[in-house]
N, C-alpha and C positions, 0 to 999 in steps of 0.2 A: 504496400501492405494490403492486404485484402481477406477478410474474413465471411465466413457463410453461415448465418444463423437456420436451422430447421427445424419445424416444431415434431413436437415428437409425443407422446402418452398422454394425447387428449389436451384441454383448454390449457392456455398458459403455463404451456414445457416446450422448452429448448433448447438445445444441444447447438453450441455455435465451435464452429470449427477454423481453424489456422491453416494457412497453404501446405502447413508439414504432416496434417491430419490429427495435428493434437485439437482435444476437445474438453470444453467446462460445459455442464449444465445447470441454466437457469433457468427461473421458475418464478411467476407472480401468485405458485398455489402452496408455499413452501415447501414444498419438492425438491429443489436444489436453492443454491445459491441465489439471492436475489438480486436485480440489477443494478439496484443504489449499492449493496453488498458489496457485488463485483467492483464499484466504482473504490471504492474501499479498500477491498483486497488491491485493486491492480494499485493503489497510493503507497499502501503499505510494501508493495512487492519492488515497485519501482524506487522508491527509495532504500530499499533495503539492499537494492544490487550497488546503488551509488557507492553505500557506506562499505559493503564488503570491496567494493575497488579501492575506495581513498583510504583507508585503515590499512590496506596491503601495502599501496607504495607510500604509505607513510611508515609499513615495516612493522606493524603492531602485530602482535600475534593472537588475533582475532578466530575465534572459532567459532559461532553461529550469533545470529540475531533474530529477538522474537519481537514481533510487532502487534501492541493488541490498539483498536481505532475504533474511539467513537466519534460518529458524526451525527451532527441536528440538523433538521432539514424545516424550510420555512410551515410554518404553519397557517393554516389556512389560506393558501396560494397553490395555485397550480400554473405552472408543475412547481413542485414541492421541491425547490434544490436544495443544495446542500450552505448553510448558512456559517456554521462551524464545524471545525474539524479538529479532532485531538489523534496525535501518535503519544504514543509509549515507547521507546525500545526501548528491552531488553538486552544489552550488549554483551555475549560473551567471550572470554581469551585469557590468556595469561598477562599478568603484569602492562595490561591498557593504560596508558598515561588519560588521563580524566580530560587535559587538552584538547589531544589529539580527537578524542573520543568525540568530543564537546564539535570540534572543527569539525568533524567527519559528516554528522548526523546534519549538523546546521548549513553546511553548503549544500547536503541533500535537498534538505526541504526547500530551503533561499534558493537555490541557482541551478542545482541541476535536474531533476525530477520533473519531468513531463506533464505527467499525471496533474502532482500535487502542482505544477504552473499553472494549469488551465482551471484546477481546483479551485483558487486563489482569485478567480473572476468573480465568484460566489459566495465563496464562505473565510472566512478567520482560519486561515490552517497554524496552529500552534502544536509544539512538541515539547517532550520531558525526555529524559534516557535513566538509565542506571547500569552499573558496569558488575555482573559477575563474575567473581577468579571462577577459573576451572582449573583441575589438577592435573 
């Protein structure tokens, strides 16, 4: 894996790029995305691909998930990491067993989520879900 950050529109703008040419940009001038943000988003995103695979071969008829994350970072320390960390999903599908749901989300965060492993060095990562019908 190898990614290329360049800055871009003056003091603290960045545009960081992927081998494929995809691109996020961040920004410590609120411009874009911020980097602890990123850290955030990529927890959220990373577990969110888990749950959309273990919800499928457990055969649930799963149709999107919203992840909203707050996280506290130490205070008055530098660097400021990340101390605790809160997920929300949002689950949606038809006729979700609460179980299944339950099992999906919690081996994300527990066992397979990257992200949220190396997260876990530093801060409290805890989660909640709730399950919306859709029609």
């Amino acid at each position: 894996m190898k990614v290329t950050l360049s800055s871009i529109n003056g003091q603290k703008n960045y545009i960081g790029t992927n081998e494929r040419g995809q691109t996020i940009h961040l920004s410590g001038e609120k411009e874009g995305v911020g980097p602890m943000e990123s850290v955030l988003i990529a927890g959220a995103a990373c577990s969110s691909i888990d749950i959309d695979l273990i919800l499928r071969k457990m055969r649930q008829d799963f149709t999107d998930v919203k992840v909203e994350v707050e996280g506290k970072r130490a205070e008055d320390q530098v660097p400021a990491v990340f101390t605790k960390i809160h997920l929300h999903y949002t689950i949606y599908g038809h006729d979700l067993k609460e179980k299944k749901v339950e099992e999906a989300v919690d081996k994300s965060v527990k066992k397979y989520c990257s992200v949220l492993t190396m997260l876990e060095k530093t801060a409290e990562v805890t989660y909640s879900f709730d399950i919306k019908e859709v029609e």
